[in-house]
N, C-alpha and C positions, 0 to 999 in steps of 0.2 A: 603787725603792730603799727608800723610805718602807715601804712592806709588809714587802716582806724585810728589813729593818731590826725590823720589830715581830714577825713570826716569828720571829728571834733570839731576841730579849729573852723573849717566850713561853718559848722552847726550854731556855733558861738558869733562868727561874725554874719550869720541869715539874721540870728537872734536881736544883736544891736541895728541892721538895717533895718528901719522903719517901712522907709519907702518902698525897700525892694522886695519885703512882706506882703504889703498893700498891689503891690504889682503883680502878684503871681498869688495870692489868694482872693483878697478883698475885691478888686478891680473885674477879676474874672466871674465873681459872685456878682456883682449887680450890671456885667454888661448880660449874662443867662438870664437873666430874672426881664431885668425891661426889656429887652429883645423878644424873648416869648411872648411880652405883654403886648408890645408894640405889632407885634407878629400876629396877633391871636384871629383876629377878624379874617385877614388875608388866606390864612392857612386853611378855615373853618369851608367844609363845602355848604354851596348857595343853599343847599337844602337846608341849612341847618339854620338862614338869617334869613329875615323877616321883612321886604322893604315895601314900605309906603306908598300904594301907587293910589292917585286922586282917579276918578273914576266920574264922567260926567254924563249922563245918559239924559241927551235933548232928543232921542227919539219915542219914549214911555211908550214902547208896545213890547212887541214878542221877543223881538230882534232885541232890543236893550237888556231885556230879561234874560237871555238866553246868554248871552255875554257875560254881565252880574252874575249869573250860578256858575258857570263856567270858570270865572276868573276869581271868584271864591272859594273854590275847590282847589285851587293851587296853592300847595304847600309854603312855597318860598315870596306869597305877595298877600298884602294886606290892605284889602280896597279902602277907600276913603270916601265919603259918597258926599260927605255935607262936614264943613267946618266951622266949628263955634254955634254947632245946631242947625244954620241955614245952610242952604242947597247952591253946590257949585257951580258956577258960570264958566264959559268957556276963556273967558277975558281971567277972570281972575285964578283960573287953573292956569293959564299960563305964566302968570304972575310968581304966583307960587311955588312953581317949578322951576323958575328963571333965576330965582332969588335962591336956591339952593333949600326948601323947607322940607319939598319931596322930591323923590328919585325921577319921575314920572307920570305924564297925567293923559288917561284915554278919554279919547271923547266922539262921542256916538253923533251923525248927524241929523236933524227934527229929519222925520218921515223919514228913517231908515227902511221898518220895516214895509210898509206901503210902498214904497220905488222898487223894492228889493222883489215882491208878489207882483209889482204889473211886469218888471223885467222876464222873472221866470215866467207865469201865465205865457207872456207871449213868447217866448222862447221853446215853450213847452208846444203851444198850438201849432206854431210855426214849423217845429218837427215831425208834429203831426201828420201836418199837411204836405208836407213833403214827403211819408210816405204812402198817402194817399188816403187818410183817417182826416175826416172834415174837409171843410173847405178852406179855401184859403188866405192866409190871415192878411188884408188890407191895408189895417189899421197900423200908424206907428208908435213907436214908446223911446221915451227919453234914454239915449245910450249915454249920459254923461254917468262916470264914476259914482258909484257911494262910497263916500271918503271916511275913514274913520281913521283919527289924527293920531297922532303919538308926540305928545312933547315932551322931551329928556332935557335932564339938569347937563348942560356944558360941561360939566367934569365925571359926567357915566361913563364906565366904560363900554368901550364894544362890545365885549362878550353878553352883558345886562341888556344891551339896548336888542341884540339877536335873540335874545330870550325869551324878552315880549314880543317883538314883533312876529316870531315864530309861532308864538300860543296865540296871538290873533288872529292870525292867518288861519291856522288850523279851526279854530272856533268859527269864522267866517265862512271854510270851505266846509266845516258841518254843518251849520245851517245853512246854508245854499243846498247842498245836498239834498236835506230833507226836503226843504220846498221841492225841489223838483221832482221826487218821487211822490210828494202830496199831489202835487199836479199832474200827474200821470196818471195817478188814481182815478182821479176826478176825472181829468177828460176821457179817459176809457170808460167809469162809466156812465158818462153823458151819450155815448156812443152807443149804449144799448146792451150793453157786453151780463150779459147771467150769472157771471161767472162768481164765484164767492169771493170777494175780497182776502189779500192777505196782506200783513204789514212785510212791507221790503225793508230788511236792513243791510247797509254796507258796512256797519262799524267794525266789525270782526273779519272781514276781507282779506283784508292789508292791515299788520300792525308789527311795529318793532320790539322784540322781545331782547333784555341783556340777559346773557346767559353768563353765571361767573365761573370761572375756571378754577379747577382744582388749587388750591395754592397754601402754602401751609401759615400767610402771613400772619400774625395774632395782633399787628397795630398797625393803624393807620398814619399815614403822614398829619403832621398839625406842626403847629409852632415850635410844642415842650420836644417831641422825635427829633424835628431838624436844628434847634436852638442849641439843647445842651449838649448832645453829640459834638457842633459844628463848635462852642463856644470853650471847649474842652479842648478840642486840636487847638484855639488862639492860643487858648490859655498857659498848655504845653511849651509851645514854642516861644513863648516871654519867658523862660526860664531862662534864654540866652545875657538879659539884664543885671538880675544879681549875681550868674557865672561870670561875665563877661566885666563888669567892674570891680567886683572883687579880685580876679585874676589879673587884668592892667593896674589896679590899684597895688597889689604886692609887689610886682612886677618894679612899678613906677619908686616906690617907697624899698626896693632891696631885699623884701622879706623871699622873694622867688631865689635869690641868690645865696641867702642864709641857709633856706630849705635843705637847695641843692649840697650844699657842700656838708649838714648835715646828714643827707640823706643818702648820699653818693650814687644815686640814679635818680633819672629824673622819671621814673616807671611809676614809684608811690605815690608821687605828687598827682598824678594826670589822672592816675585809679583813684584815687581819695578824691578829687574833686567830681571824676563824673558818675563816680557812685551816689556818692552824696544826692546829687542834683537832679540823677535818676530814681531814688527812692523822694525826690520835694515829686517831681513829675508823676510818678505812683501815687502818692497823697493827692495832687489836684485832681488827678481824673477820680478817684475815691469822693473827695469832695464833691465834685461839679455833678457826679450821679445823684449824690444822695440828696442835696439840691433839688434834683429833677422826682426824686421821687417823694421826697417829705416836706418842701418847701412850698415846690410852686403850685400844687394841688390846693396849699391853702391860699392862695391869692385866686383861686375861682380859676385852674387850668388844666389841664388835661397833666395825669399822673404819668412819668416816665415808663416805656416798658421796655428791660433788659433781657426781654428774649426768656430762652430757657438754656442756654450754651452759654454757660456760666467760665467754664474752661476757655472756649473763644473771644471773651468778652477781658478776661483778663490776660492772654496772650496778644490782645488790642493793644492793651495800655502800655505792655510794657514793649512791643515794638513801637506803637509811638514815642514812650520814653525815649528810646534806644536812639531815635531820629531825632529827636527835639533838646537832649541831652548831648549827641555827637556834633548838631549844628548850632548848637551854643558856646559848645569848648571850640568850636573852628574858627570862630568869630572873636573868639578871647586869644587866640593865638595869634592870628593871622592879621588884627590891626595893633598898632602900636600904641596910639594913644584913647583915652575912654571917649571920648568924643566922636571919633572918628566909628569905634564899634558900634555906639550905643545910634549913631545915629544911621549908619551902614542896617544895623539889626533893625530899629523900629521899622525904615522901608522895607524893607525886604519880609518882613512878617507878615506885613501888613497885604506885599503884594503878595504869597503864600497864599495868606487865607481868601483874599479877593476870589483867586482864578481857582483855590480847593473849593468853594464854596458853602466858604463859611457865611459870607453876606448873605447870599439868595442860591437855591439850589442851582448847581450846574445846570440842569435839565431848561433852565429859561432862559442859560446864557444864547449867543447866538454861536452856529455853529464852531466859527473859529476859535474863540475862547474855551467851547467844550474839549475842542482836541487841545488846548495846551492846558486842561487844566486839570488832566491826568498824569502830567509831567509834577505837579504838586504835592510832594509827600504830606500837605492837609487830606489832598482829595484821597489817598489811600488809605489814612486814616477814615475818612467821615465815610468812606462807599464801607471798609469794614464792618462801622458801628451799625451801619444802617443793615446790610444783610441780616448782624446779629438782632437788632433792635427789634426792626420790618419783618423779616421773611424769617425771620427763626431758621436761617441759616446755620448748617453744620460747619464743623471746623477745617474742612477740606474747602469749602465755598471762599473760605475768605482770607484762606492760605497766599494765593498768589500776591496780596497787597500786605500780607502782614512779609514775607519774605522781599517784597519791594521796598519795605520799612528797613527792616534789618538789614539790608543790603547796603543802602543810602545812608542807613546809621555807622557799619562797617567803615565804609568807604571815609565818612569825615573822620571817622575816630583817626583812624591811621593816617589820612593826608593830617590831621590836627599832629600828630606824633611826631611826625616826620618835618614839621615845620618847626615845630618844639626843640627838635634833635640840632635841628640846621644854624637854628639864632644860637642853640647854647654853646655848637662848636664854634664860630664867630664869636661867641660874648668871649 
């Protein structure tokens, strides 16, 4: 009765705190929502965006044409060939690009394909005649480069800019290709040769195949996967604010001491508060899901998915509870005045969720931050949610971080007890 009696009094004074409402419901509600939002492009793979490339073809033959079909069959790019109806210059595609309007602008040089047939032709004769097919070739041919430009906006990233210039290269080393087996043709048989023609292809030679690997995932990484998971562990751990002032506040005002001598141990009080605070923690992650699966789908995002280990998913919550509950009550013990906790807690959450990787997945941190940021009972939490989430992980998979939780919860509950024990035999 004594507990349940101090989870009232809890309940009652959540009720009149406004702000500490707003902190641990509302607050956590729209950092989920814009963070996905904000998040959403970044997360999306390139197959799925669209980007603008200007496209200048100053050499109108084969060559430009072959490029054009080429570069239009790509999924992830959308040529541009003429803006406001007229035909792009190479001056003012650079313009355009510089000024940030498109991502990137190709541009083909006049007589591409013509430099590109006398290069081969005589490369081709040339081999010829070296192994003793014709005569031999006299005449010389211009070895300067055919350049074909790439000009990127200032703020593309690298990965974008390897992209194209990888799909050009390739598109260049197949047309090159061809000529040269056209010319092979030809001068064999110029040579006299009887023989029936056949078409030579290399396309299917050499070619990279992704093979995917068994795997039982049923979701993909995106924004809504890594947001609400990550934004649930924040959320969790701000419950140290209206524990941790309410508790200095009674503290401060006598009612901890009225308690006490009503209650004659101080075991009710410490049960009653972090039950309490552990069943607000069960509420927010309850919250912060359904969020992800009834809210942000109507803002145009990807629908939450909780797996199929329903069991796992709520032995999540409540070893995070368990953590985020014990390191709130330890922070409400262990400073003396509300200032001192509340501002001890805001850092310290803040650096939690940094190195858990709540911000940005661990995976891009650099390496030394990935090793300390398993020392993070966020990152135990969020690697959990994400087996269950991802990989439709079993309940053995994600054992060892839900007993990292509980351990870390243990451990503060009792140093918070034992600190409790020590000021009250001194009071």
């Amino acid at each position: 009765m004594k507990i349940l009696a101090t989870i009232r009094k809890e309940l009652l004074l959540l009720l009149r705190d406004m702000g500490g409402l707003a902190m641990i419901f509302l607050m956590p509600l729209i950092l989920v929502t814009v963070m996905a939002l904000v998040q959403d492009a970044p997360f999306r793979d390139y197959q799925d965006l669209k980007f603008q490339v200007l496209y200048v073809n100053n050499d109108k033959d084969s060559l430009g044409e072959v490029f054009e079909h080429s570069l239009r069959e790509a999924k992830n790019l959308e040529l541009v060939t003429n803006v406001n109806g007229l035909s792009i210059t190479k001056e003012q595609a650079s313009e355009l690009v510089h000024s940030g309007k498109y991502k990137a602008a190709i541009i083909l040089p006049q007589n591409a394909s013509k430099t590109l047939n006398k290069k081969v032709k005589h490369s081709v004769a040339q081999l010829m005649a070296n192994f003793g097919f014709g005569d031999e070739v006299k005449d010389t041919v211009d070895n300067r480069e055919i350049a074909i430009e790439l000009v990127f906006d200032p703020v593309t990233k690298v990965n974008f800019k390897l992209a194209i210039s990888n799909a050009i290269e390739k598109i260049a080393a197949n047309a090159q290709s061809k000529l040269i087996i056209e010319n092979l043709k030809t001068q064999m048989a110029a040579l006299g040769s009887e023989q029936k023609k056949q078409v030579i292809d290399f396309s299917n030679s050499l070619v990279v195949k992704e093979t995917e690997q068994p795997s039982t995932a049923i979701a993909t990484t995106n924004s809504v996967q890594h947001n609400v998971p990550a934004w649930t562990m924040f959320a969790m751990f701000l419950i140290l604010f209206p524990l941790a002032g309410n508790f200095i506040k009674e503290r401060e005002e006598g009612s901890m001491l009225r308690l006490r001598l009503i209650s004659g141990s101080s075991f009710p009080v410490i049960a009653g508060k972090y039950l309490f605070y552990f069943m607000i923690c069960l509420l927010q992650f309850a919250l912060m899901m359904a969020i992800g699966i009834y809210l942000l789908p109507k803002l145009g995002l990807a629908r939450l998915s909780l797996g199929t280990n329903y069991e796992g998913v709520v032995l999540t919550a409540m070893a995070v509870g368990i953590a985020a509950t014990a390191y709130g009550l330890l922070v409400a013990v262990f400073f003396k005045t509300h200032h001192q906790a509340l501002a001890f807690g805001s850092v310290s959450v803040v650096l939690l969720a940094a190195l858990g990787g709540v911000w940005v997945p661990t995976y891009v941190m650099p390496p030394t931050l990935q090793a300390i940021s398993h020392f993070s009972p966020m990152s135990w939490g969020l690697e959990a949610c994400n087996d269950l989430f991802l990989r439709n992980a079993n309940t053995a998979a994600i054992l060892p971080n839900i007993l990292r939780l509980v351990c870390f919860g243990g451990v503060l509950l009792i140093l918070s007890f034992v600190i409790y024990k020590s000021r009250e035999t001194k009071g």
